[in-house]
C-alpha positions as CSV (number, residue, x, y, z in Angstrom):
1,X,-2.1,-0.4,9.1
2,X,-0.7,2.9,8.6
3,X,1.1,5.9,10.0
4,X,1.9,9.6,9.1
5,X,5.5,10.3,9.1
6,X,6.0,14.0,11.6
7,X,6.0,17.1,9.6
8,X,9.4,19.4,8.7
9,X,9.3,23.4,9.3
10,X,9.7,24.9,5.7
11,X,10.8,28.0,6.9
12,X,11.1,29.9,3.3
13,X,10.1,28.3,-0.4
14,X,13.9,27.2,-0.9
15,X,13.0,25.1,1.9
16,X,9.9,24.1,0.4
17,X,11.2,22.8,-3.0
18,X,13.8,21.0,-0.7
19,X,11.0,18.9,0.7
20,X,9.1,18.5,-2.1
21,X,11.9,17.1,-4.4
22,X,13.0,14.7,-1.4
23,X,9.0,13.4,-0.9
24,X,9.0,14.8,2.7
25,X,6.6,15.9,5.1
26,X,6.6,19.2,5.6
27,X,4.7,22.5,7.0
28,X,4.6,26.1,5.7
29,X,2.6,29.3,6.0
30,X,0.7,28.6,2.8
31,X,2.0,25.3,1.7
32,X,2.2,21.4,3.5
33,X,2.8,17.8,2.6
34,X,1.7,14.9,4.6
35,X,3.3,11.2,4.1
36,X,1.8,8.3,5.2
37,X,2.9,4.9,4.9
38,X,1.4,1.6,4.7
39,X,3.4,-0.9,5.5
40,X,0.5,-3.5,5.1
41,X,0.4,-2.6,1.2
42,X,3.7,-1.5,0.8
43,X,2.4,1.9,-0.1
44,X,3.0,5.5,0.7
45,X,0.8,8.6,-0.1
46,X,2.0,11.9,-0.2
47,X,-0.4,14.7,-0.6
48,X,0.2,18.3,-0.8
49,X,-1.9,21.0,0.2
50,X,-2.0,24.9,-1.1
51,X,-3.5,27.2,1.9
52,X,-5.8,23.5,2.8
53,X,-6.8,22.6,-0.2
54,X,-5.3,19.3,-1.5
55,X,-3.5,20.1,-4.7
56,X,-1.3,17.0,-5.6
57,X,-1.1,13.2,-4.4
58,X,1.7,10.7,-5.6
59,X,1.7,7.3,-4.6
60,X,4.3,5.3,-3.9
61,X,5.3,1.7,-4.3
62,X,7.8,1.1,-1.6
63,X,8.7,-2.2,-2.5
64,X,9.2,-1.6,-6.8
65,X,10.7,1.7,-5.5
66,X,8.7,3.6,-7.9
67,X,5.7,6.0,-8.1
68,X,2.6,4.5,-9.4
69,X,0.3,7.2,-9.4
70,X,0.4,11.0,-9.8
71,X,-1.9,13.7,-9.5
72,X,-2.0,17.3,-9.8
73,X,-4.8,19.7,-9.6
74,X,-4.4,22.3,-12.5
75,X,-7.5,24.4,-12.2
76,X,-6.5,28.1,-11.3
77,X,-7.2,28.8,-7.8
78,X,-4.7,32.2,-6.6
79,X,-1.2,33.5,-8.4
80,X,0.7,31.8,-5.0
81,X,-1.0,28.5,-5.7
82,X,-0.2,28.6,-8.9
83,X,3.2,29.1,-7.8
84,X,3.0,26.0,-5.7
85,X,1.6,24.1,-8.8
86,X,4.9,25.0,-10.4
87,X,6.9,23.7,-7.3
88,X,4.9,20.4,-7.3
89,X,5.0,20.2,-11.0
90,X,8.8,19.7,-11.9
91,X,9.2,17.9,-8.3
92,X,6.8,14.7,-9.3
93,X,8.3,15.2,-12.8
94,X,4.6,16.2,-14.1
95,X,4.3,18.5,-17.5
96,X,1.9,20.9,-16.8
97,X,-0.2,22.8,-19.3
98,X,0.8,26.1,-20.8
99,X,-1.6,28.5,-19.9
100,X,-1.8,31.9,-22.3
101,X,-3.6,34.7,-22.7
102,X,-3.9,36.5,-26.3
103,X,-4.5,40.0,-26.6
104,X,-5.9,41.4,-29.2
């Protein structure tokens, strides 16, 4: 069985990074986490959304202490998701594609 740990007020993207780096729940204007733990498997999700749209998931082993899984949707949705791409990126430790443009 499971549960969803309560949601912190990012009030600014300091804020934001703050929770992302820690693995916290959180809720912003254009950016939230959710956490949700289950005890039964010794698991925990975390999955963050950009403006609703689910952007990154890590999972958790509670009892190795260690993340087993991570996710992160690169595909170019706005400039501030992008932005929140970037947040997600160095706080799951996740090396993300250079994207370029050449002009010729």
């Amino acid at each position: 069985m499971g549960y969803q740990v309560e949601q912190g007020k990012a009030k600014n993207y300091q804020d934001v990074e703050f929770y992302l780096n820690r693995m916290r729940a959180f809720k912003h204007a254009r950016i939230s986490a959710t956490l949700e733990v289950y005890t039964d498997t010794g698991k925990a999700y975390y999955s963050v959304y950009s403006y609703n749209t689910l952007i990154a998931t890590m999972v958790w082993d509670m009892i190795k202490n260690e993340s087993i899984e991570k996710m992160l949707d690169n595909n170019w949705y706005s400039v501030t998701t992008g932005k929140h791409q970037g947040y997600i990126a160095r706080a799951f430790g996740i090396i993300q594609d250079i994207r370029c443009t050449i002009l010729v």
